[in-house]
C-alpha positions in Angstrom: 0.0 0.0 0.0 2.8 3.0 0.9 4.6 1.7 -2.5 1.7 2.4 -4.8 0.8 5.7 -2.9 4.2 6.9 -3.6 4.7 6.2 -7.7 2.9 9.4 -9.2 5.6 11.4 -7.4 8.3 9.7 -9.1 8.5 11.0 -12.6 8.8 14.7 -10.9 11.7 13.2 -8.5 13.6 12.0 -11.5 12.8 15.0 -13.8 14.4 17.3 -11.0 17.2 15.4 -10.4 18.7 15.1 -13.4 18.1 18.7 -14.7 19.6 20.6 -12.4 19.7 24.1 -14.7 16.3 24.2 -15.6 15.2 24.8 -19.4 17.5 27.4 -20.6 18.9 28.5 -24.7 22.2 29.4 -26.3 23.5 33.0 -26.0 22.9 34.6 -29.2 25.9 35.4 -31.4 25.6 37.2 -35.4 24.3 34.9 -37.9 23.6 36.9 -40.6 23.4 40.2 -42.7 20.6 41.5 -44.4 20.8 44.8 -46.7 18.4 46.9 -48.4 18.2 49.9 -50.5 16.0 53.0 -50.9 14.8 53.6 -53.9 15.5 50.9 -55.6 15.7 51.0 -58.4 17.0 54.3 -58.7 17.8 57.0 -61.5 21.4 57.6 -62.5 22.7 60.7 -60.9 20.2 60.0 -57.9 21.5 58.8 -54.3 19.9 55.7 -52.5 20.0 55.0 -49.1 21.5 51.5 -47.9 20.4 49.8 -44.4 22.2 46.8 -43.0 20.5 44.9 -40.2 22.1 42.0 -37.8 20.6 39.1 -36.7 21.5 36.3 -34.6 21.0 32.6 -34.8 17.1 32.5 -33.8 16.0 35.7 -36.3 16.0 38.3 -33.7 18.2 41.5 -34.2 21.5 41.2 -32.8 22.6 44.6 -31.7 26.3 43.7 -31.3 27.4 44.8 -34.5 29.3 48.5 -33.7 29.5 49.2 -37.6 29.5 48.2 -41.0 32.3 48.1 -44.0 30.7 48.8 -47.2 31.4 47.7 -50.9 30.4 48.1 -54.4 30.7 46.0 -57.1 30.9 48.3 -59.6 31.8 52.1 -58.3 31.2 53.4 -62.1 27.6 52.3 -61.5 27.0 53.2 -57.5 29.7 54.2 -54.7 29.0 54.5 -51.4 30.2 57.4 -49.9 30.0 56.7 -46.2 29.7 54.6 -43.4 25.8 55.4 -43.3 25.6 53.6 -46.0 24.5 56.6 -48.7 25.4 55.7 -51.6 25.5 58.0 -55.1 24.7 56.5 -58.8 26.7 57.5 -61.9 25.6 55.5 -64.8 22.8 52.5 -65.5 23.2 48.9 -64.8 23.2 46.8 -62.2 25.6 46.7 -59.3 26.0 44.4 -55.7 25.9 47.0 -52.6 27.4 44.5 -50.1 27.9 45.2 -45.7 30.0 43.6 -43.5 30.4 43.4 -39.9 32.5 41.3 -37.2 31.1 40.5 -33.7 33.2 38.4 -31.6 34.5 35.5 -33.7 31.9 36.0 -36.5 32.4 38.1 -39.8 29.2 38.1 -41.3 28.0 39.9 -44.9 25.2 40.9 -46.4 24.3 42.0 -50.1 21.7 43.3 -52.3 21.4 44.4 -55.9 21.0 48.0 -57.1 19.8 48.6 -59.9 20.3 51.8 -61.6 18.2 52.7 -64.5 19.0 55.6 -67.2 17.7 58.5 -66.0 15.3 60.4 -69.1 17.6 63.3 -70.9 16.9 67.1 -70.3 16.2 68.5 -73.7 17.6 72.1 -74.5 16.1 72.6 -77.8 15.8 76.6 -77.8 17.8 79.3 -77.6 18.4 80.7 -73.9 17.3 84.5 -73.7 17.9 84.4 -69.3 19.6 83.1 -67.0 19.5 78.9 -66.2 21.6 76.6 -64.6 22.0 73.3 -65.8 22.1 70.5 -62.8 24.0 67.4 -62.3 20.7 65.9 -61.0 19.4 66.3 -64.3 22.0 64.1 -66.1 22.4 63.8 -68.8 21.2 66.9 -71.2 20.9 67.1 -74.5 21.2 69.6 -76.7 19.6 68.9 -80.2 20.6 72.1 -83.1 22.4 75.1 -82.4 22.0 76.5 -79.2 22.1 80.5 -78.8 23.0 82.0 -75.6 21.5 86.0 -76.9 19.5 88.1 -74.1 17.5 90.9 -76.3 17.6 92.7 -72.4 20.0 91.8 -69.8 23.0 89.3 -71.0 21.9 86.0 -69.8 24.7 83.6 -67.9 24.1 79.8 -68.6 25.8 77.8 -65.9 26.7 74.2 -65.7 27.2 72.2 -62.3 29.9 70.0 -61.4 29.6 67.0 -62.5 27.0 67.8 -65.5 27.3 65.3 -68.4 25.7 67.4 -71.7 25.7 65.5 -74.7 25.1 67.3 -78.4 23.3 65.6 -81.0 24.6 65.5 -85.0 25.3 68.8 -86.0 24.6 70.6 -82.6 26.5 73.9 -81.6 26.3 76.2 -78.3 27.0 79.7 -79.2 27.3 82.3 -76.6 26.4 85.0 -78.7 25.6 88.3 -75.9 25.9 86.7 -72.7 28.4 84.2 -70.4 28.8 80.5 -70.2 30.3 79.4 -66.6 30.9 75.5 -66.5 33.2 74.8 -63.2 33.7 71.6 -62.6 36.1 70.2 -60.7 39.0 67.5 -60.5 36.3 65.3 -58.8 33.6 66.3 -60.5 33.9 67.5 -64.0 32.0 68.2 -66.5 31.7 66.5 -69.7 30.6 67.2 -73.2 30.0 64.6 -75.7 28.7 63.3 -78.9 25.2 62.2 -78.3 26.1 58.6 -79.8 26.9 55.0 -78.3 29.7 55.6 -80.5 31.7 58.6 -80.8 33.4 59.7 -84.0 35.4 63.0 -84.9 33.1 66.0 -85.8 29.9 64.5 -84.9 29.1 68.0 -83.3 29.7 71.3 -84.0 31.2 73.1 -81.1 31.5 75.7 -78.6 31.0 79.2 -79.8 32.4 82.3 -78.0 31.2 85.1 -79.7 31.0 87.8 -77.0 33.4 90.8 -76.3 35.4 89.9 -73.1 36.0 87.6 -70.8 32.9 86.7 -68.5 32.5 83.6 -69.8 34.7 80.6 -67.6 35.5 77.1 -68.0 37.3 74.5 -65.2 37.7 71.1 -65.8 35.6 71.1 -68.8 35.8 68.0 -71.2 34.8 68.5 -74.8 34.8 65.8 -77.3 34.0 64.7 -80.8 33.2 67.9 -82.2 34.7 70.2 -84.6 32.0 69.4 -87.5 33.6 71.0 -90.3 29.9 72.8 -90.8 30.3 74.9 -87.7 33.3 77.6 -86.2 36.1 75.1 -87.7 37.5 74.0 -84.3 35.3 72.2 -81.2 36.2 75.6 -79.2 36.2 78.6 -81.4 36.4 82.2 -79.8 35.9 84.9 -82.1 34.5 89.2 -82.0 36.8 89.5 -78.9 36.0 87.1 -76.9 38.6 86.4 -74.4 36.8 83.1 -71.6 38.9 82.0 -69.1 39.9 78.1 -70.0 41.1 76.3 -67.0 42.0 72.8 -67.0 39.9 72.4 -70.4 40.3 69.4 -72.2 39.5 69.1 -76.5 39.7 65.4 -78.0 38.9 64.2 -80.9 38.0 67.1 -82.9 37.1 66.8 -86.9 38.8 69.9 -87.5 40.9 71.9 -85.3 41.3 71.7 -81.5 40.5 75.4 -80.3 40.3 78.4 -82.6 41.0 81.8 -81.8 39.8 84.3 -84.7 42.7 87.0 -85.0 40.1 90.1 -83.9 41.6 90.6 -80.6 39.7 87.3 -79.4 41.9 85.8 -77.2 42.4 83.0 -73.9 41.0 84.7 -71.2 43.4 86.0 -68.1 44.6 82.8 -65.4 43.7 80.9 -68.2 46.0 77.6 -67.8 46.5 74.1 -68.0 44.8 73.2 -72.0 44.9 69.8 -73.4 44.3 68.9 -77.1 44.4 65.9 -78.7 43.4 63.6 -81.3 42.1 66.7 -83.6 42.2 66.0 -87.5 43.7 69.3 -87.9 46.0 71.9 -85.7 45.9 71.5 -82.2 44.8 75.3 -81.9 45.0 77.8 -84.6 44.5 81.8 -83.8 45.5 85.0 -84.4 49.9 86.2 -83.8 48.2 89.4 -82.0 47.0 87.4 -79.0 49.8 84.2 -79.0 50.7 85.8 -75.8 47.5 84.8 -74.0 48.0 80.7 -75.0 47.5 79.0 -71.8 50.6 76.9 -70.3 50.8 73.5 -68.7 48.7 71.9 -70.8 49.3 69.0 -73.2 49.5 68.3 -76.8 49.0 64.8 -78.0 48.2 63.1 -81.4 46.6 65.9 -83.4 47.4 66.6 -87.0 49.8 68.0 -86.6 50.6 68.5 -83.1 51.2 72.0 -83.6 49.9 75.9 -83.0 49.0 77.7 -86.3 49.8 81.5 -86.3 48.7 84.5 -89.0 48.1 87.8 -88.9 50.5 90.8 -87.5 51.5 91.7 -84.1 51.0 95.4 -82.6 51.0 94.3 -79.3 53.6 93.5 -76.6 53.8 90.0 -75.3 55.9 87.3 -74.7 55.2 83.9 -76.4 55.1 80.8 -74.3 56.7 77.4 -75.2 53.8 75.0 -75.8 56.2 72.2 -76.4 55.3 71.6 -79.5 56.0 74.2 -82.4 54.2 77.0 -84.0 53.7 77.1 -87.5 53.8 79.9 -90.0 52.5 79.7 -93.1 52.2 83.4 -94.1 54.3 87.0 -93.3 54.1 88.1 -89.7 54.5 91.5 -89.3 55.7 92.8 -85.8 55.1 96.6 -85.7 52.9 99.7 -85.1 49.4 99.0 -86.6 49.0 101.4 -89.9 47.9 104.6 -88.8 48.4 108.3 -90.1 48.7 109.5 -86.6 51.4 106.8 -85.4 54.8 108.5 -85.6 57.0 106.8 -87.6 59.4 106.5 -84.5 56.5 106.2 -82.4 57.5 103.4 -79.5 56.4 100.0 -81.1 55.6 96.4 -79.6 58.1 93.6 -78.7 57.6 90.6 -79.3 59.7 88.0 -77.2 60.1 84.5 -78.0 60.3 82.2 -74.7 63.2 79.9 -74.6 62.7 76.0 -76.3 60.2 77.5 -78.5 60.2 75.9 -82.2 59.1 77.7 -84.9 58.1 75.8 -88.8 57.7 78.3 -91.3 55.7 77.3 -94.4 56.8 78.6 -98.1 55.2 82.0 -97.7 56.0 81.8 -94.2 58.5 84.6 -92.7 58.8 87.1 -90.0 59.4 90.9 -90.4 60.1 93.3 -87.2 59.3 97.0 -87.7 58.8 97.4 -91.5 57.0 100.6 -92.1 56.7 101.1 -88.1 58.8 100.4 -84.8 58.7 97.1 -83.4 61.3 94.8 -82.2 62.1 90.9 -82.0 63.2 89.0 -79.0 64.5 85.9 -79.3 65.2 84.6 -75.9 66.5 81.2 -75.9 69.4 80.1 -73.6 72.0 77.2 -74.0 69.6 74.5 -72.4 66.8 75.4 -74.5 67.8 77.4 -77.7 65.1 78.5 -79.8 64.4 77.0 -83.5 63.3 78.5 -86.9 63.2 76.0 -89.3 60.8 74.6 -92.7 57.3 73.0 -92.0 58.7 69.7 -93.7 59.5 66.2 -92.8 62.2 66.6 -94.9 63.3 70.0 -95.2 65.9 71.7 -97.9 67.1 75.1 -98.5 64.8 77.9 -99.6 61.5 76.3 -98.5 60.5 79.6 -96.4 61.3 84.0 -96.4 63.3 84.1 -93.5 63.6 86.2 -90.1 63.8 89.7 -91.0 64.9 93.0 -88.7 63.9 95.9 -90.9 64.8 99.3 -90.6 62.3 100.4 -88.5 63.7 98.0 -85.8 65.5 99.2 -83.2 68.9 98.2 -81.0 66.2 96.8 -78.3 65.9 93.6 -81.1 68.2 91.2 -80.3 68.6 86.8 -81.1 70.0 84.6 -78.3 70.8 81.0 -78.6 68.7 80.5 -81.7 69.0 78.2 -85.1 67.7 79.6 -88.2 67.9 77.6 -91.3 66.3 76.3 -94.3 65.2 79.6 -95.5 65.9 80.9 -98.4 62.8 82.4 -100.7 62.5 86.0 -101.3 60.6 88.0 -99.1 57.6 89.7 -100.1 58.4 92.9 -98.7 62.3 93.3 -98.6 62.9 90.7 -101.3 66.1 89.6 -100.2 66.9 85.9 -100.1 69.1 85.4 -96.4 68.5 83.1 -93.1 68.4 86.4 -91.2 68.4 89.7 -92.9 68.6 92.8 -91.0 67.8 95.7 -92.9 69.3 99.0 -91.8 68.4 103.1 -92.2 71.6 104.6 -92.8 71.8 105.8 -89.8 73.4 104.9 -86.5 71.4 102.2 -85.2 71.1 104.1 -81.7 69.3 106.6 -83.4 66.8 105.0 -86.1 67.8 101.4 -87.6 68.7 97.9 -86.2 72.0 96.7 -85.2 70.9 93.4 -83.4 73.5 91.7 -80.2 73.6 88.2 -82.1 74.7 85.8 -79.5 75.5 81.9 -79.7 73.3 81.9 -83.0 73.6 79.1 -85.6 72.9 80.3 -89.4 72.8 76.9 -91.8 71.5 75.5 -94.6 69.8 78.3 -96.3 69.3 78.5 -100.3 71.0 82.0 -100.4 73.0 84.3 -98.0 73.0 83.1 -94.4 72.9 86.5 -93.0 72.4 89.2 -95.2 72.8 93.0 -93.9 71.8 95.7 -95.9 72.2 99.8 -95.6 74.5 99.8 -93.1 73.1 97.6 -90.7 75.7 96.1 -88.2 76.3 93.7 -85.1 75.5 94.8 -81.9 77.9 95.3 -79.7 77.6 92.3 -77.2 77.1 90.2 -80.5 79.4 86.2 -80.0 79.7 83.1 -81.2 77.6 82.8 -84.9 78.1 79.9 -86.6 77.4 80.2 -90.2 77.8 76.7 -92.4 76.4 75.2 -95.1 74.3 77.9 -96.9 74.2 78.3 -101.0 75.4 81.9 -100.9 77.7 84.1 -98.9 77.7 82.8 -94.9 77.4 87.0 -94.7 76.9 90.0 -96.8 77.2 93.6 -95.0 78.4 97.4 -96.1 82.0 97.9 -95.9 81.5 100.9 -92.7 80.1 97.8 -90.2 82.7 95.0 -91.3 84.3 95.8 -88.4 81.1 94.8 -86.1 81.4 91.7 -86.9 81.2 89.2 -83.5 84.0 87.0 -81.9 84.0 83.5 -82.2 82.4 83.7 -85.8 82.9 80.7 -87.6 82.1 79.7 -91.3 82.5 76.0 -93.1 80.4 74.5 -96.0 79.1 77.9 -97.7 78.6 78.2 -101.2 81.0 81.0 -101.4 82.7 80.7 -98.2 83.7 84.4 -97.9 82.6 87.6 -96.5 80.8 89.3 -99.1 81.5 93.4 -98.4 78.7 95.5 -100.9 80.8 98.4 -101.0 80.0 101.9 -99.6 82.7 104.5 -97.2 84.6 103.4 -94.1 83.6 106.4 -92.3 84.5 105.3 -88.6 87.4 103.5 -87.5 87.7 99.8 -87.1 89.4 96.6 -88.0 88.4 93.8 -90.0 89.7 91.2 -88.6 91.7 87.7 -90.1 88.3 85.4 -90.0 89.6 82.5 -91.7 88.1 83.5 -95.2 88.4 86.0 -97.4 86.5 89.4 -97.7 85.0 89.8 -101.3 84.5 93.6 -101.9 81.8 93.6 -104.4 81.6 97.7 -105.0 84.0 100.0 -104.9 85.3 100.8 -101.0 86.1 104.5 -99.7 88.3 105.0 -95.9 87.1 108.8 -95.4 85.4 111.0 -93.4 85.7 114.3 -91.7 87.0 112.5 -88.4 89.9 110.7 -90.5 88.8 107.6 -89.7 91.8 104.5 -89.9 90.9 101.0 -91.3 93.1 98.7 -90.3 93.8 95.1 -91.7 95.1 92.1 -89.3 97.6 89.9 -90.6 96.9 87.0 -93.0 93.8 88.6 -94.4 92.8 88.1 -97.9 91.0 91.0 -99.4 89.1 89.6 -103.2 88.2 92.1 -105.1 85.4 92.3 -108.1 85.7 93.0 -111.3 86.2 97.1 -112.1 86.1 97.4 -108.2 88.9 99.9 -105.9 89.6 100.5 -102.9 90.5 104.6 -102.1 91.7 106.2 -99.2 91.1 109.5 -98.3 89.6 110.3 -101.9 87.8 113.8 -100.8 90.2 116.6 -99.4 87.9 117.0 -96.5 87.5 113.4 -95.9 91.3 112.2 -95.1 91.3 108.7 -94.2 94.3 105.9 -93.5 94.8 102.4 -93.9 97.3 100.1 -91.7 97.5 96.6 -93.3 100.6 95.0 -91.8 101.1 91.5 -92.2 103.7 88.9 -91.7 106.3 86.8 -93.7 104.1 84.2 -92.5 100.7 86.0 -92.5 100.6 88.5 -95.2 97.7 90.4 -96.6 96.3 89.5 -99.9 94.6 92.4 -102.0 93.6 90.1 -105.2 90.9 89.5 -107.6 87.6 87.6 -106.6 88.1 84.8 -109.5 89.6 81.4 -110.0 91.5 82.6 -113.2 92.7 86.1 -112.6 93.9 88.2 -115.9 95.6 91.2 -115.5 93.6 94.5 -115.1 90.7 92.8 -113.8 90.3 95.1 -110.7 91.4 98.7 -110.1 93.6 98.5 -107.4 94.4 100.1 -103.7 94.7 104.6 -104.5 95.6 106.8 -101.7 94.7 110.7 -101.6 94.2 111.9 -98.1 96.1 109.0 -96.9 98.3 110.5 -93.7 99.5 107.5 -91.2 99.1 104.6 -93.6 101.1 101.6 -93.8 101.9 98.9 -95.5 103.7 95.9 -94.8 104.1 92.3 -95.9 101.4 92.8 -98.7 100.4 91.2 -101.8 98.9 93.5 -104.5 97.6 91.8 -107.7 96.0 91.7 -111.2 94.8 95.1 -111.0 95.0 98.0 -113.4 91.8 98.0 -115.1 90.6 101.0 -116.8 88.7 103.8 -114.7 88.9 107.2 -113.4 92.2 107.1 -111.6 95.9 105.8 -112.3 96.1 102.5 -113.0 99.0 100.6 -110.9 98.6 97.7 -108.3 99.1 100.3 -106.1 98.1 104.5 -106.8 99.2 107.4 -104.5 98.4 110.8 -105.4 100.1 112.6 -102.6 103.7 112.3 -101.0 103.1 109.8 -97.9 106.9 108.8 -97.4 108.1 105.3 -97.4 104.9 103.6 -95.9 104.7 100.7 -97.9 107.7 98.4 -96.9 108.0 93.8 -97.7 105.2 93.8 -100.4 104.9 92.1 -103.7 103.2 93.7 -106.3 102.1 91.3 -109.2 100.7 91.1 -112.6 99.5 94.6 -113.0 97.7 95.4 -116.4 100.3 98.6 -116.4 102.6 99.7 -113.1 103.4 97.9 -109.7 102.9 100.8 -108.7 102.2 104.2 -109.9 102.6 107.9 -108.2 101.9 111.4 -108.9 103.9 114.1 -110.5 101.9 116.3 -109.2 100.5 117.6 -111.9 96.8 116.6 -111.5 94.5 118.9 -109.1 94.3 117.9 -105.6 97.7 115.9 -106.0 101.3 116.2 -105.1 104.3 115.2 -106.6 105.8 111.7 -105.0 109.2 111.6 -105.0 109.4 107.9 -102.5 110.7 105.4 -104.7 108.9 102.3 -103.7 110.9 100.5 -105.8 114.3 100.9 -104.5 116.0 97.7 -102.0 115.8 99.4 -98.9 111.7 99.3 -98.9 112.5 95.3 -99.7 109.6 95.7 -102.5 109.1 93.0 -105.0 107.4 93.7 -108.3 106.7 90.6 -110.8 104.9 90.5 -113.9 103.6 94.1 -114.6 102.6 95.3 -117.5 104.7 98.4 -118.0 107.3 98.7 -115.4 107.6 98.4 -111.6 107.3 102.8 -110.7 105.7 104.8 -112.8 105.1 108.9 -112.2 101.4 109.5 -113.3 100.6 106.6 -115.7 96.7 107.5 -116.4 94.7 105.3 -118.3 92.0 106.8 -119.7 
């Protein structure tokens, strides 16, 4: 009986005893991830907002997570920005926004897909007559014919947010006609404008216009690409009627015709403009005007175009410096630096300088040259320095002499022009104004160049390979006085042609090798100032008839070893005016002497007139050679003439194959003479006469 009565108590006995702990569950640890995002979808250019929620093992929120780390699959798509999980939408398609989070031992993630849909284009399909900004958040625009930016009232400004994306369809232009275009994007954020096509191709849109006088409009990392339709401005930027926008880091790719264009009106690149990239245009990189070169932005690039290059025209009347581009300019017409035409301009008016910046390479076409103060003042600069010399050369892959006119320094330029570190070559062709045919020609006034005319410091300058003269000087123009170190080789003329009066300007450390006619070519004229022409390696070839004379008695004087070539019927006279005495010192060596002779491979006799002095005081002669003269002409006709009593100045010196005397003196007889009663010929003057004509002295031979 007390067994049975106790059994129902038993299952609860055994149930207690063997579960001490009681019914209890597992602490709860993170499980999973879930992640969702609103909206989505979502249009591109819109922001979503991402959630991530933690869970643990039995479904229940798990709040151990302290953050999450999120990812996109694809940032071109969607990025997300933060740890919030806001996330910002660029393009369509679909993309995995994924969150992760560690608790403890467990690294858990969660994922969801975005998907971003194309968001509906803004049409711009009339002209814009007020003010509008364009918004990212309206991505992308489109712009379908030619856009007008034209206010009849108040100048509108159309303004473009970072980040905008506008896209032109076939044959679409923007043209800021009276008003301002401001697009500033940013490095992050730029703005782009494109084709209108899944495929771009070259010239598929016009351009951008800037047609509005000054400089309100402003562009910062701007894209524009495949325009340039040949039907619009030429160029996928054009600026033109003075407009002058501020470009900052602008970009130009793929253009059907040139890169940028700036009309040669006084449109120009806008002040702080900086940092322009071309590339892959099917013509220049950027063609404007030579008036406003000064304003092209630097620290930009130049890739791919062709050619990679800055087309110039058009005159310069302003002052300005030209940057280096790194890559060259070309010319393909004159350039005239210079007052612009006016009847009120003095003609010695102050004109412009134009400075050339160091590296800089110029290609001239075959009507291409450069003129510096023609009818007006102006000056040329040409800066270049040892590390970067400057180079003037012929548009050609495969350039030869003569292709282009030449650097010219007219007589309206002044002693401010001046050419450092520079190569010129290839040139050749006449000019169309001065019509000479040199590398460099400097054209002077007949006057002093401190007063009116050019005489150029030419330093460290290399002359070659030009069809004529390398450098040619004409009416008295003359070296600086700080002018070193030309080179002149290989050109199909004279290396040098000048007037007799500035021989003596002529630089150290000239050198010549390779010329046509490797000599100093002398055109004649008085040597009214006194000076030296010094031994330069290759003979002077005086190709008019040469006068040492002024009212200041000027001395010429003749180093040792020189060769003097004379042309045919040509003289040299000293002191042939009673009021212009003169004297000439030509004092060689046994080893050195001087060579007066005639300028031909097979001399005759008579072919040249010979050295005459008149108003000859204090000259000398030593260790001379006088020969082949005696040709026919208004004085005597010996190797050597003197018309007044100078002594025994002429000492060592062969005179040769004279068409009459060695030498010949006066009786005194003629007016303005004296008798001569030195007798060159005797042994004590160690004189040597071969193979004259009549005798070696004669007293007044005259040939008719």
């Amino acid at each position: 009986m007390r067994l049975n009565k106790a059994l129902p108590w038993l299952p609860a006995l055994l149930v207690l005893g063997g579960c001490p702990g009681g019914n209890t569950k597992d602490p709860a640890h993170l499980n999973e991830i879930t992640v969702t995002c609103e909206p989505n979808p979502v249009i591109a250019g819109q922001t979503t907002k991402c959630t991530a929620e933690a869970k643990d093992q039995y479904g229940e929120k798990f709040t151990g997570v302290s953050g999450y780390d999120w990812k996109s699959s694809n940032e071109s798509v969607a990025k997300v920005m933060d740890k919030t999980g806001n996330a910002t939408t660029s393009a369509a398609g679909t993309v995995t926004i994924s969150a992760s989070a560690t608790a403890g031992n467990e690294t858990r993630q969660g994922e969801v897909t975005l998907t971003v849909n194309q968001r509906p284009p803004t049409l711009h399909t009339t002209n814009i007559t007020t003010s509008e900004t364009w918004r990212a958040a309206e991505n992308p625009h489109v712009v379908r014919g030619q856009l007008v930016v034209n206010g009849s009232g108040e100048a509108p400004t159309l303004t473009l947010e970072q980040g905008v994306e506008v896209r032109f369809d076939q044959d679409a232009e923007l043209r800021i006609s009276n008003g301002a275009f401001r697009a500033l994007g940013s490095q992050g954020a730029p703005i782009r404008m494109v084709a209108n096509q899944s495929a771009p191709t070259k010239g598929y849109w016009r351009g951008v216009v800037f047609s509005t006088e000054g400089s309100g409009s402003e562009l910062s990392f701007v894209t524009l690409s495949d325009c340039g339709n040949a039907a619009g401005a030429g160029a996928c930027l054009a600026v033109e009627n003075k407009a002058a926008p501020v470009l900052r880091d602008v970009t130009v790719q793929n253009s059907g015709t040139v890169g940028v264009r700036v009309a040669d009106d006084g449109s120009a690149f806008g002040t702080d403009s900086t940092r322009l990239h071309v590339s892959g245009s099917t013509d220049y990189a950027v063609r404007m005007g030579a008036n406003q070169a000064g304003t092209l932005p630097t620290g930009g690039s130049f890739t791919g175009n062709t050619p990679d290059a800055v087309e110039l025209s058009g005159n310069v009347s302003l002052s300005q410096t030209w940057p280096n581009p790194g890559i060259p300019y070309v010319i393909n017409s004159l350039i005239l630096i210079e007052n612009p035409p006016d009847d009120s301009t003095p003609e010695n008016a102050p004109g412009p300088t134009l400075t050339l910046s160091a590296g800089t390479v110029f290609r001239f076409g075959a009507n291409g040259e450069m003129v510096a103060g023609y009818h007006l003042t102006g000056d040329l600069i040409v800066n270049g320095t040892e590390s970067s010399p400057i180079l003037f050369s012929a548009n050609s892959d495969s350039p030869k002499p003569g292709q282009w006119r030449g650097l010219h320094l007219a007589d309206h330029a002044t002693a401010a022009s001046r050419i450092s570190y520079a190569t010129i070559e290839y040139a050749g062709a006449p000019s169309s104004l001065l019509a000479t045919t040199g590398n460099l020609n400097v054209h002077g006034s007949l006057h002093p160049c401190e007063v009116d005319g050019p005489c150029p410091n030419i330093q460290n300058v290399i002359v070659q390979k030009g069809s004529g003269y390398g450098v040619y000087m004409s009416n008295g123009a003359k070296f600086g006085p700080d002018s070193t170190a030309l080179t002149l080789r290989d050109n199909g003329n004279y290396p040098l042609s000048m007037a007799a009066h500035v021989v003596g300007t002529i630089p150290t450390g000239i050198t010549f090798s390779g010329n046509t006619n490797n000599a100093v070519e002398i055109s004649g004229g008085g040597v009214d100032i006194t000076q030296t022409w010094r031994n330069l390696g290759i003979p002077y070839v005086l190709q008019g008839n040469v006068n040492v004379g002024n009212t200041t008695n000027p001395t010429l004087t003749v180093e040792a070893g020189t060769e003097l070539r004379f042309a045919q019927n040509t003289e040299l006279t000293i002191g042939s005016f009673a009021s212009h005495p003169g004297a000439l010192i030509a004092v060689g060596t046994a080893e050195a002497p001087i060579h007066f002779i005639p300028n031909t491979p097979t001399p005759t006799k008579g072919y040249w007139r010979g050295l005459h002095f008149f108003q000859g005081e204090g000259s000398r002669l030593d260790h001379v050679l006088i020969s082949h003269s005696g040709a026919a002409g208004r004085f005597f006709g010996g190797n050597l003439n003197v018309y007044k009593e100078l002594g025994a100045f002429v000492t060592n010196s062969t005179f040769s194959s004279s068409a009459s005397c060695g030498v010949t003196v006066s009786d005194g007889s003629y007016s303005g003479t004296t008798a001569v009663t030195t007798d060159f010929s005797l042994a004590t003057y160690n004189n040597t006469f071969v193979n004259n004509g009549v005798n070696r002295q004669c007293a007044d031979a005259w040939i008719p």
